[in-house]
N, C-alpha and C positions, 0 to 999 in steps of 0.2 A: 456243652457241659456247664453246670453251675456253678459261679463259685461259691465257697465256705462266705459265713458273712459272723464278724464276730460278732459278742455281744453288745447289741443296741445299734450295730454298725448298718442296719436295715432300715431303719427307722431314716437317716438321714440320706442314703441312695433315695428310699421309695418319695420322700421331701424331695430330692434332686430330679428325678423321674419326674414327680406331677409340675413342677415347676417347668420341667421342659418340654414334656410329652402332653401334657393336659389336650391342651387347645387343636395340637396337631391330631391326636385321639379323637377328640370331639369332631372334629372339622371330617376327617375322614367318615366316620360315621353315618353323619348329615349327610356326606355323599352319596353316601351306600342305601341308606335308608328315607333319606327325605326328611326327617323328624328331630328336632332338636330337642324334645324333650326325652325320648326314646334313647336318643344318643349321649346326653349326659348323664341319665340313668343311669345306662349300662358302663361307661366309662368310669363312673363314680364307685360302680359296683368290682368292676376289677380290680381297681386298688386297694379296696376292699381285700377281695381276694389276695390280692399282691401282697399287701400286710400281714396274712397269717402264713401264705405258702414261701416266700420267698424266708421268712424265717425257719420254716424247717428245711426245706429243702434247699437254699441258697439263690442268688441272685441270676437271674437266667443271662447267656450273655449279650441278648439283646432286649433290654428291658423295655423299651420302649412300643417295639415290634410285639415282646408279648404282652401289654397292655391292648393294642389295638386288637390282638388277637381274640384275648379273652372277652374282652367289651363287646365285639361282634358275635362271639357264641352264646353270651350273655342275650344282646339283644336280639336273636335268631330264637334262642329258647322262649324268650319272652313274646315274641310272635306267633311265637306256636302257640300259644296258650286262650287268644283269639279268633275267632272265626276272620274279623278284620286282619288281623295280624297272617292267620294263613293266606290270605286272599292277595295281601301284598308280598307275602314271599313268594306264592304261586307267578304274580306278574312279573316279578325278579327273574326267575326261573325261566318263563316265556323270552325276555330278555337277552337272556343265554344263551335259548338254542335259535334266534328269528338272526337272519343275515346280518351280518356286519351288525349284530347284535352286541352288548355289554353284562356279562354277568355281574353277582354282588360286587364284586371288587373294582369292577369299572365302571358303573351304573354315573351318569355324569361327565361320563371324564371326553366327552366332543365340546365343544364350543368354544367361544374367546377367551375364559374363565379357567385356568388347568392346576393351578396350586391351591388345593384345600380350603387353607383359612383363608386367603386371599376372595376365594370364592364364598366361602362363609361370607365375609363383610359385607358381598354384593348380595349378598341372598337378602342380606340383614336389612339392608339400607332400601326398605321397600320405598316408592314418593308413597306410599297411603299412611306412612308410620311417620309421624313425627320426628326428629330431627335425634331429642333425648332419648326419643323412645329406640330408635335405631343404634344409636351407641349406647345404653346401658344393653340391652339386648345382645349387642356382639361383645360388649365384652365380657358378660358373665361366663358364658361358654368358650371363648377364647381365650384370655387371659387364663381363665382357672380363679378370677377372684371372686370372694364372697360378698352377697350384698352389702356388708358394713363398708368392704373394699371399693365397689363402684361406688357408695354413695357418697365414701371420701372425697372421691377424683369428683363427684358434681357438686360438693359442698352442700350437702341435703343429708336428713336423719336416713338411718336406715331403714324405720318404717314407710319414710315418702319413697324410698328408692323400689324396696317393696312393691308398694303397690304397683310403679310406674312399671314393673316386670309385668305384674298382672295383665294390666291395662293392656301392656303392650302384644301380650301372648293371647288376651282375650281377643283383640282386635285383629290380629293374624288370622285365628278359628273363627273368628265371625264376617269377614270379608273373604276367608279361605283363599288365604294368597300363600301361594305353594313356597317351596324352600327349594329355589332353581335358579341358575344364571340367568341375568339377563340376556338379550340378543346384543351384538358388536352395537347395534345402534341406538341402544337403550343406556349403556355404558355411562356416556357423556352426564344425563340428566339425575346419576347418583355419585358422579363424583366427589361433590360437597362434602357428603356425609361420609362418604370412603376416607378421604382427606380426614376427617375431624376424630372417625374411629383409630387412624393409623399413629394419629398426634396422641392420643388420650394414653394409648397402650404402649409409646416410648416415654411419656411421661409418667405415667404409673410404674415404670422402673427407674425414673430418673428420681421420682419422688422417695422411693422406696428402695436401700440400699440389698436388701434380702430378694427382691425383685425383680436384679439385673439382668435375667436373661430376658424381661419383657421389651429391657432396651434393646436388646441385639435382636430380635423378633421384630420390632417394629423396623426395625432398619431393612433387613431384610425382605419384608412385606410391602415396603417405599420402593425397594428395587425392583421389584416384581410386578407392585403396579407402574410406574414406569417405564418398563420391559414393557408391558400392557397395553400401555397408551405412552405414544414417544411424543404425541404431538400435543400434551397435558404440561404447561408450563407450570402450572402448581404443582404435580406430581414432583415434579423436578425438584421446585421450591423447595416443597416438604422432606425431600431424602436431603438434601442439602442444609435445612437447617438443622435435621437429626445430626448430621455428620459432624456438624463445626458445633455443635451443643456436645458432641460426644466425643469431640477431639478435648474438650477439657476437663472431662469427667476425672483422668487420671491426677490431677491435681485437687482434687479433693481429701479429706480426712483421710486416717485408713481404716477409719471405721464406714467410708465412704459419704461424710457429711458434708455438705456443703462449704465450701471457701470461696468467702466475697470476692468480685475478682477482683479488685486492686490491692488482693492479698492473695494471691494464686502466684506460685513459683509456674511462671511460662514455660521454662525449660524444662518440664511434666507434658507438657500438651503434645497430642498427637499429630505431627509435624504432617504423616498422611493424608490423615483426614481432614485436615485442615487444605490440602493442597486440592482436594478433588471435593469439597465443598465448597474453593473459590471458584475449580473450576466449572461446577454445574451455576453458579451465580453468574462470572461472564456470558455463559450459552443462554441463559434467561435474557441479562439485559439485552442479547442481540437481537432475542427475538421480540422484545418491544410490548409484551404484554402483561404488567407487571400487576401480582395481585399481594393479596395480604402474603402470602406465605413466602413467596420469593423477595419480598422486600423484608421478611424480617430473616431471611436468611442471609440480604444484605446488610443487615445492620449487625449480624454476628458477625461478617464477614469482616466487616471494620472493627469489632472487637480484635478478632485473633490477626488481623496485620500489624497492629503496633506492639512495640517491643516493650512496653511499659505503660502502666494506667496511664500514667498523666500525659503518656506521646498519644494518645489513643484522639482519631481527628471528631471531636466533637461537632462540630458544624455540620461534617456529613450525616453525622447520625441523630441532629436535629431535623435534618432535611429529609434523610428517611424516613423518619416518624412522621414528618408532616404529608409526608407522600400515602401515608402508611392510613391516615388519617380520609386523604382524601379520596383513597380507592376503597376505601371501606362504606366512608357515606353515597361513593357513586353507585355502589353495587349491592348497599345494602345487605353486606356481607359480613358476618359474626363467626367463619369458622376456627379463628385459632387467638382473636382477642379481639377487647370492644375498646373503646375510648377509658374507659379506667385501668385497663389492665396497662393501656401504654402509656398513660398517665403515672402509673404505678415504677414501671419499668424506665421511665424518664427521671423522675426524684431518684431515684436506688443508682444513678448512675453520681451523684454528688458531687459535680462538679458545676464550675460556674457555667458553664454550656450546659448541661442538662439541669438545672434548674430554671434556665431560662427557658428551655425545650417545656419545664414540668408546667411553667406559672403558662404560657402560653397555652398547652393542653388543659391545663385547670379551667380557663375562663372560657377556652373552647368549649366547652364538657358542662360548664356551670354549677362544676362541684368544688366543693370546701373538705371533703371528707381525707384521710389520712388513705396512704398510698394502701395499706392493707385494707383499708375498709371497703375500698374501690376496686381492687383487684376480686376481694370475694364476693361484692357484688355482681363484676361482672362475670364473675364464672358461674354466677348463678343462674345467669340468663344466655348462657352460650354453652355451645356444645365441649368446650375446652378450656385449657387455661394457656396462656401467653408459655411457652418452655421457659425456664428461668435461664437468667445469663449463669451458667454451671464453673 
């Protein structure tokens, strides 16, 4: 049954809907159908719909569910209206009735890859696509953000982000590389880019107070590739430095704006999360293979053990950076920060230790530029940006 929905009171549910439901809509779709552009269509067009029926008729009570519903009747109808389009519901249909078959609603669902958007990201992150081209890509349709939105998160116009969609969508149909899981042994060689999409999309709710379910979405998609691959010490990294970034989210504004932390009331921070983001950092160091993301999960990790800025052991967390520095040039690896961004994040800590950390990084680096200049430099040439100390 639906409920009554007062005046204007639809407008901010079907807000709360797209914000939560968007991506998992899309993602489902893509399953079903193979076609990302097919599926954001249709999903765009249900809300649509959602906007004039849930006002008269009231808010159905699984909104979410009927999003997904409608967006598939939507893009079912819209296939019908193709000779192409029949020809793939017809194969769907064969699908359905051939043994140990999958109709529309299971179409996908064998393989290493079993959570939706999870599996979107892998779809996304072809090696024939570009790095940028593979996260602006997942995250338009994931996320639910508009081009002005990704082209925030890469520090580029929106017109450049534009086209780079283009480009990117051109090159999919012109190499015709399908929208399907990789095999278990194909996994490994799109990690990078799985990693740098999973960072961008807790950071575009970290960035963005209105945004916040993008951070609990990213968290939980760290868990799940994790779940995926146990034997992925960056995976690990990466859910562990969301966690201790997101253990002090609560000490923020209450408008949810940032507080420098040597002005962040501690006794706000999420003592949990904190606790089981030291502990995925100890099971890291044991296993002895430390890359960017696990070492900067180490360097949060000495953030949230001292009880006070100025107890906070600065020495380590010069030495993590320099560690941070050196696995980066060995591996010629840019997915979650380059040398200015931790040039950047070494000044912002203002202490006589991280000043010395900065001047050292500076002359490493051979720049003279101002910490912000450096940081959006380097987001301009990587797939992410550094997460901010929250």
């Amino acid at each position: 049954m639906s409920r009554p929905v007062a005046s204007g009171g639809e407008g901010s549910v079907l807000e709360r809907v797209f914000r939560e439901a968007y991506g998992q809509a899309v993602a489902t779709l893509i399953r079903i159908f193979g076609d990302i552009a097919l599926a954001e269509d249709a999903v765009q067009e249900a809300f649509v719909v959602a906007s004039d029926r849930w006002r008269r008729d009231g808010i159905p009570p699984k909104p979410a569910g009927w999003i997904v519903t409608t967006a598939r009747n939507r893009a079912i109808d819209d296939l019908r209206r193709s000779a192409r389009g029949r020809a793939l519901l017809e194969q769907l249909g064969a699908l359905a009735t051939a043994p140990h078959g999958a109709g529309v609603e299971e179409r996908g669902g064998d393989g290493p890859v079993r959570d939706d958007q999870l599996r979107l990201i892998f779809t996304c992150c072809h090696p024939a696509l570009r790095t940028e081209h593979q996260v602006a890509l997942t995250l338009r349709p994931l996320g639910g953000l508009s081009v002005e939105e990704v082209a925030r998160s890469f520090l580029v116009s929106e017109s450049a982000m534009a086209k780079r969609l283009v480009r990117a969508k051109c090159r999919i149909k012109a190499a015709n590389i399908p929208y399907r899981v990789p095999d278990q042994a194909d996994l490994p060689e799109r990690v990078r880019s799985v990693l740098s999409v999973l960072y961008l999309i807790y950071n575009t709710g970290l960035d963005a107070p209105e945004r916040g379910s993008l951070r609990a979405e990213g968290i939980r998609l760290a868990r799940a590739l994790v779940e995926l691959m146990p034997g992925e010490p960056e995976a690990a990294g990466l859910l562990a430095l969301m966690l201790l970034n997101e253990s002090r989210v609560p000490a923020r504004t209450a408008e949810g704006e940032l507080v420098l932390l040597r002005d962040q009331d501690r006794t706000r921070w999420d003592r949990t999360l904190i606790a089981e983001g030291r502990a995925i950092v100890r099971t890291c160091i044991r296993r002895g293979r430390p890359g960017p993301y696990q070492l900067q999960a180490a360097i949060q990790a000495v953030h949230c053990d001292a009880d006070s800025f100025e107890a906070t052991d600065w020495p380590q967390i010069v030495s993590l950076y320099d560690h941070l520095l050196s696995v980066m040039r060995a591996t010629a690896c840019r997915p979650i920060a380059s040398a200015g961004s931790v040039r950047a994040s070494a000044v912002s800590s203002a202490t006589r230790w991280a000043r010395a950390s900065a001047g050292k990084v500076s002359s490493r680096v051979g720049s003279s530029r101002s910490p912000r200049a450096a940081n959006g430099r380097a987001a301009s040439v990587s797939a992410g940006r550094e997460p901010r100390t929250t």
